[in-house]
C-alpha positions in Angstrom: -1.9 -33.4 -21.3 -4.3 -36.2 -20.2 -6.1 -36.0 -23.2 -3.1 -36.5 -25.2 -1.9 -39.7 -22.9 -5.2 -41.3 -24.2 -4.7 -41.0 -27.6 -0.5 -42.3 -26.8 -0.3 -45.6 -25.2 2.9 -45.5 -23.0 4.4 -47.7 -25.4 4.6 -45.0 -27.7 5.8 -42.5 -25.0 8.7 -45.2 -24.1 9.5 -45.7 -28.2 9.6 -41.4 -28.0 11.9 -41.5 -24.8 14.2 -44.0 -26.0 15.4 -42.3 -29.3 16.9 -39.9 -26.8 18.5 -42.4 -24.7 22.1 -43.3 -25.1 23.0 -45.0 -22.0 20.5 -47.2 -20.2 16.9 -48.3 -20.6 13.3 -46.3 -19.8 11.5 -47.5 -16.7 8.9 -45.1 -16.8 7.6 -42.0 -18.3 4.9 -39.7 -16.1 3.6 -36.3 -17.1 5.8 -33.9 -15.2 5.1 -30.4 -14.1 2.0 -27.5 -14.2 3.1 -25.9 -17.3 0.2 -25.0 -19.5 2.2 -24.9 -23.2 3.9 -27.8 -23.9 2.9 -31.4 -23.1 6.3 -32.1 -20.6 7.0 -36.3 -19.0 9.8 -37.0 -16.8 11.3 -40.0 -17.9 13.5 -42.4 -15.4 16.3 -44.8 -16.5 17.9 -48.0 -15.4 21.0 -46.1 -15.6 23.7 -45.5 -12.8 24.8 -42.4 -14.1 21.8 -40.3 -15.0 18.4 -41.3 -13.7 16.2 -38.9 -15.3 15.5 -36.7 -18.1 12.9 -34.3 -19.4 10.7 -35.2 -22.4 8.8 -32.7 -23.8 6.1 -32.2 -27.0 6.9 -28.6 -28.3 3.3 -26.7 -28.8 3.7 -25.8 -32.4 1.0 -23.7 -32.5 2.5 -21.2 -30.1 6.0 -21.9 -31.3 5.3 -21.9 -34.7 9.3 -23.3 -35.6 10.0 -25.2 -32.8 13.6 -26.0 -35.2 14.5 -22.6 -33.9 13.8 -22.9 -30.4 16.6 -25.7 -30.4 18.8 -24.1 -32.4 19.0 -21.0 -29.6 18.9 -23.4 -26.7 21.9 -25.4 -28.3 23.4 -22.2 -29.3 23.2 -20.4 -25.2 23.5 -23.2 -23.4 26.9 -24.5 -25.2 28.1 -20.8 -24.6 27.2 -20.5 -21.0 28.9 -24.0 -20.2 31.9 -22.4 -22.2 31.8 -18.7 -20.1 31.4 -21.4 -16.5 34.4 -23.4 -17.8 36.6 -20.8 -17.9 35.2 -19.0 -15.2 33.4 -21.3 -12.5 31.2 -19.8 -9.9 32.3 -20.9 -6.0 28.5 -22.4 -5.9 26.4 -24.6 -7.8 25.3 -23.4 -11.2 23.5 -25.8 -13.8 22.3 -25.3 -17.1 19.8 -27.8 -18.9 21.5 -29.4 -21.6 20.0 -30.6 -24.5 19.7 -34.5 -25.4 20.6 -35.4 -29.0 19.2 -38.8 -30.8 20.5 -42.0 -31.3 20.8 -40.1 -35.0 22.5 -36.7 -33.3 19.7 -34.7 -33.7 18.3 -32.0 -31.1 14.6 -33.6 -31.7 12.4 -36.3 -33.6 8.9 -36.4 -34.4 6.3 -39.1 -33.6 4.4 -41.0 -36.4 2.2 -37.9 -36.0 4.3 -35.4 -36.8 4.2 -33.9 -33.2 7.8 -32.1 -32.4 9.6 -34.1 -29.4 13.1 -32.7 -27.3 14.8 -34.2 -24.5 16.7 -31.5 -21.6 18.7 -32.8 -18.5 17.1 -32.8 -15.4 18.3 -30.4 -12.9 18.7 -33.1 -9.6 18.4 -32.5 -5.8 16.3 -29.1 -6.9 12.8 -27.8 -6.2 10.5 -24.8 -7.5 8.1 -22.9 -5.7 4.5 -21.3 -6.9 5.0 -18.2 -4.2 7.8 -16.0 -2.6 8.4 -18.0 0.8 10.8 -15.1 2.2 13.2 -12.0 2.0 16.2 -14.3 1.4 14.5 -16.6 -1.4 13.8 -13.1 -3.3 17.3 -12.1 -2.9 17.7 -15.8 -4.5 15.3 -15.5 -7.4 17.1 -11.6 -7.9 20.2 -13.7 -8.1 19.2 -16.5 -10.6 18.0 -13.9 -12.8 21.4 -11.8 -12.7 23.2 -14.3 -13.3 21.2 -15.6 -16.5 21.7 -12.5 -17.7 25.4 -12.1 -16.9 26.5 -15.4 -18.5 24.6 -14.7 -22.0 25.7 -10.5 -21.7 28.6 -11.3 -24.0 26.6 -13.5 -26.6 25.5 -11.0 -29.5 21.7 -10.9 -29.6 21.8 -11.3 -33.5 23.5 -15.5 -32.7 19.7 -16.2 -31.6 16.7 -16.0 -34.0 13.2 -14.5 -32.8 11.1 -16.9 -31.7 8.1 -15.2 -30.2 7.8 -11.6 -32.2 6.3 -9.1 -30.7 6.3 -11.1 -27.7 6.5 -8.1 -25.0 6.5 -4.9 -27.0 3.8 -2.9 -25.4 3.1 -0.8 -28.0 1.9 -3.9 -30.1 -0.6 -4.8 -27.4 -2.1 -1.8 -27.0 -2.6 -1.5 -30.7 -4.2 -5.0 -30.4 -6.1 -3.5 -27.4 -7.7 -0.5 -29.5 -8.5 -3.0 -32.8 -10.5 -5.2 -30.2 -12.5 -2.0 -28.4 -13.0 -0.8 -31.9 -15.1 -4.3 -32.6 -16.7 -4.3 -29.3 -19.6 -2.9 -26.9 -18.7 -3.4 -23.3 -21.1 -4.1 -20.8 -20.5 -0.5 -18.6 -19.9 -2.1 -15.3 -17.7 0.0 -12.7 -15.3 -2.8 -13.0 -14.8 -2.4 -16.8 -15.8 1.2 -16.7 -12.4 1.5 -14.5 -10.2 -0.8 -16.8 -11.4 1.5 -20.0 -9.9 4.3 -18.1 -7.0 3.1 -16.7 -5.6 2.1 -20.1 -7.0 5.4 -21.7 -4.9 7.4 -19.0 -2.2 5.4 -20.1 -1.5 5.0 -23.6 0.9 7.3 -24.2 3.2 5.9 -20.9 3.1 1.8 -23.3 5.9 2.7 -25.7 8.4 3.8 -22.2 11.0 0.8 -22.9 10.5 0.4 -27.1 11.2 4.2 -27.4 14.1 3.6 -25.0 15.3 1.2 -27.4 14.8 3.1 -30.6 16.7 6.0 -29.5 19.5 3.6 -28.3 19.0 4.8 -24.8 18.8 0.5 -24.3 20.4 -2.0 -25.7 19.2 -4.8 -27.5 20.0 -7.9 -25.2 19.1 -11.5 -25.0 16.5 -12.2 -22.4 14.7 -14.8 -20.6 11.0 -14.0 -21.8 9.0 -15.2 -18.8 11.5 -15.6 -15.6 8.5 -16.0 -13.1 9.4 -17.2 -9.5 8.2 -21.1 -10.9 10.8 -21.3 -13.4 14.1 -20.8 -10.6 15.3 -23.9 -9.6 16.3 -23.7 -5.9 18.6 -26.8 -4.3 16.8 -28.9 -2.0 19.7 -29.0 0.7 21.2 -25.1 0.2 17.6 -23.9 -0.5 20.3 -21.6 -2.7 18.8 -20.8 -6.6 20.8 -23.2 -9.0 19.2 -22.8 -12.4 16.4 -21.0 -14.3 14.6 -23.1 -16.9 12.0 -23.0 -19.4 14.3 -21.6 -21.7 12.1 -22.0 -25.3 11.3 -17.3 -24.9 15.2 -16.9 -24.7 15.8 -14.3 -27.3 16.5 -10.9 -28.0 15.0 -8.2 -26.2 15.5 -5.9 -23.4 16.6 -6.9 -20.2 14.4 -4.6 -18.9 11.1 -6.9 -19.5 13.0 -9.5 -17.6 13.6 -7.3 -14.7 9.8 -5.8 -15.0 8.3 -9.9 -15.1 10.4 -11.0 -12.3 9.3 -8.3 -10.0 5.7 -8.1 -10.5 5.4 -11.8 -10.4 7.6 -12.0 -7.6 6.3 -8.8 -5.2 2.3 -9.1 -5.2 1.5 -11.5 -2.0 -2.1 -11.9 -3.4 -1.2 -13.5 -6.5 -2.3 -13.1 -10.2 -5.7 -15.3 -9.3 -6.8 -13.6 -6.1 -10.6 -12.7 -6.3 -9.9 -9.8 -4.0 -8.2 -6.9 -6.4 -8.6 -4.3 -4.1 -6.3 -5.7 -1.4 -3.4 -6.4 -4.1 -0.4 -3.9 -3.5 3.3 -4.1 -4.3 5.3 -5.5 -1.9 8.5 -3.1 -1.8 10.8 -5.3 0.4 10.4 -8.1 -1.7 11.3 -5.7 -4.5 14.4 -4.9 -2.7 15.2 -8.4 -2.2 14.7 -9.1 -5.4 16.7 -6.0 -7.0 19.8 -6.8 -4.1 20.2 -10.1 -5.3 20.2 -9.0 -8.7 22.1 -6.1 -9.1 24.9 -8.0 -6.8 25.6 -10.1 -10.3 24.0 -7.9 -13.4 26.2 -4.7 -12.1 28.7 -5.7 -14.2 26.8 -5.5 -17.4 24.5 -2.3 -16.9 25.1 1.0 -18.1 23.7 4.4 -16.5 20.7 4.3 -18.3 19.5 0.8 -17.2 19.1 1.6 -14.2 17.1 4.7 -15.0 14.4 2.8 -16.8 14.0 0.2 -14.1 11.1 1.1 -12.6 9.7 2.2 -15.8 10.0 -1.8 -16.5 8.4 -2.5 -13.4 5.6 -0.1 -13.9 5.2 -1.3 -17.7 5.2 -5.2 -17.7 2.7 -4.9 -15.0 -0.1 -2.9 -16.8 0.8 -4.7 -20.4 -0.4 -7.9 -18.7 -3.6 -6.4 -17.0 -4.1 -4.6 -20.8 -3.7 -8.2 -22.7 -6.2 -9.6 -19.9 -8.4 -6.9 -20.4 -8.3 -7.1 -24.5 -8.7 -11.1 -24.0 -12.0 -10.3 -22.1 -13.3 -7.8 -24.6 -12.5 -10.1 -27.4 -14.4 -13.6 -25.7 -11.5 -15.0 -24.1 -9.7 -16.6 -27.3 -5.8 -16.6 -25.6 -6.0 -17.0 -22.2 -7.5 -20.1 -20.6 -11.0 -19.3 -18.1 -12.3 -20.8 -15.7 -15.3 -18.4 -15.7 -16.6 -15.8 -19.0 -15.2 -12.9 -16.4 -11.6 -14.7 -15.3 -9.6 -12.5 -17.9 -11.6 -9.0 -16.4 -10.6 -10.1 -12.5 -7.1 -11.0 -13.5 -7.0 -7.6 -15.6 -8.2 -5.7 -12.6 -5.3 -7.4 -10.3 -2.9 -6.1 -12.1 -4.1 -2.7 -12.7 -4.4 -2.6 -9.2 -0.6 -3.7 -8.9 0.1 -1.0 -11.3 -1.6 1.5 -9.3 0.5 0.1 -6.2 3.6 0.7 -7.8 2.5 4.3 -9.4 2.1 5.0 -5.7 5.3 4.1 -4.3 7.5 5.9 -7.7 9.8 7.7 -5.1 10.2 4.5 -2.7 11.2 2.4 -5.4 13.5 4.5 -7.4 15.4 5.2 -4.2 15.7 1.4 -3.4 17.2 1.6 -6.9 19.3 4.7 -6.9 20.8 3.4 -3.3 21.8 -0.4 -4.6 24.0 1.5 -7.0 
């Protein structure tokens, strides 16, 4: 993001911001955020009414037609605002909105042909990097329910695909096995236990997409990344008011929502600990987490959801220690590194998380079974 602000004066930045800006004038416009996709500004106005807004430059080489992206977002946001109209919550609830030109269009491009969008900023809120406490994960349980609930009545087939094969396991592993094809590991015990764990477990990757295919789960719209980060909590209620970073809304299965948000959300150590072999699954964050979102998405689930929700859980966890792993084999070409062996100590955190949870099946299917 630096790099781009010295090739962009700020003039050009303010000339960007103000095509979105119908009421007021730009004061300022800082880079905004730790998000390591798109290129994101916070822009503040002269105006009494709304202060700030979010400017963002879409990364078109990971979203290949950023066109779409907006379409969805115009198309689930409008409908949530519609579902909350005619059926307000009894606390605060906010969805980003999207900002349309002076022209009434969703974005505009700069003289270089980079894709620009405006979104509302969600005031008086706060995100956090790390679970704080058994009542914030009932919180972040909560702000994922209730995504889900208010887009559980918009047919999958209103959004288009943005990111395919974006969490289908079976794809990564088949990515996996092209890479170890190519390659000669080094046979260190750490890699030597990686090989093995996924080799133990490559029948267990197609779980959820088999699931699917049989029509034992639905095809649903979900979030695509709902890691703690992207929950907006109020400053004064410390209550979760929005989710955001909405551009991986699309259809799926809920279940990779449910799977992200938990193993994100119940490993103390974090993804970047150095110390894999402390890592475990924390199973009262997990029923934190669950209570507060089973207390909103019971209305939506069926039998079977429930049945495949620690599958989800086990899953998500080992595809992202398998597409670390594969990253490593193949010289680190997705995933930024600090370090040539970042990707194989970030695959071995979450095989160790996997592990963790493999451990404690029977604990976490009866937190499930009981919340019921």
């Amino acid at each position: 993001m630096t790099d781009y602000l010295k090739t962009q004066d700020i003039d050009n930045l303010i000339n960007i911001a103000n095509q979105f800006t119908l009421q007021g004038k730009v004061r300022t416009v800082k880079t905004f955020g730790s998000g390591n996709i798109n290129d994101t500004f916070l822009v503040t106005l002269d105006s009494p009414d709304e202060k700030y807004f979010v400017l963002q430059r879409i990364n078109t080489q990971v979203f290949r037609q950023p066109q779409l992206i907006m379409q969805n977002m115009c198309t689930f946001t409008e409908h949530v605002r519609n579902r909350l109209q005619l059926h307000p919550l009894n606390r605060r609830w906010e969805v980003p909105r999207v900002l349309f030109t002076k022209d009434n269009q969703d974005y505009c491009r700069d003289i270089n042909g980079s894709f620009w969008r405006a979104i509302s900023f969600i005031a008086g809120s706060q995100s956090f990097d790390t679970m704080q406490n058994i009542e914030q994960a009932k919180e972040i349980g909560y702000a994922l329910g209730m995504f889900h609930n208010l887009i559980s009545d918009l047919p999958p087939q209103r959004l288009a695909d943005t990111l395919e094969g974006f969490h289908i396991t079976p794809l990564y592993l088949q990515h996996y096995n092209e890479v170890l094809a190519k390659t000669s590991p080094c046979q260190s015990p750490e890699v030597n236990y990686c090989l093995k764990f996924v080799s133990d477990r490559q029948t267990f990757a197609h779980v959820l997409e088999n699931a699917k295919a049989t029509g034992k789960l639905p095809l649903r719209l979900m979030h695509g990344d709902p890691k703690i980060n992207n929950v907006m909590f109020d400053t004064s209620t410390k209550q979760a008011v929005s989710v955001i970073d909405l551009d991986t809304v699309k259809p799926g299965l809920v279940h990779y929502d449910i799977g992200d948000c938990l193993r994100s959300g119940c490993n103390p150590a974090g993804e970047e600990t150095e110390d894999w072999q402390k890592v475990y699954f924390d199973t009262e964050l997990c029923q934190g987490i669950l209570q507060g979102y089973l207390c909103v998405a019971k209305e939506f689930l069926t039998e079977n959801d429930y049945t495949y929700i620690y599958d989800a859980i086990r899953l998500i966890t080992f595809e992202l220690g398998l597409r670390f792993f594969a990253d490593y084999l193949a010289g680190n070409v997705y995933f930024k590194v600090k370090h040539p062996e970042h990707n194989l100590a970030r695959a071995l955190v979450q095989f160790k998380l996997t592990e963790s949870i493999e451990s404690q099946e029977a604990n976490i299917r009866k937190i499930i079974q009981d919340m019921k």
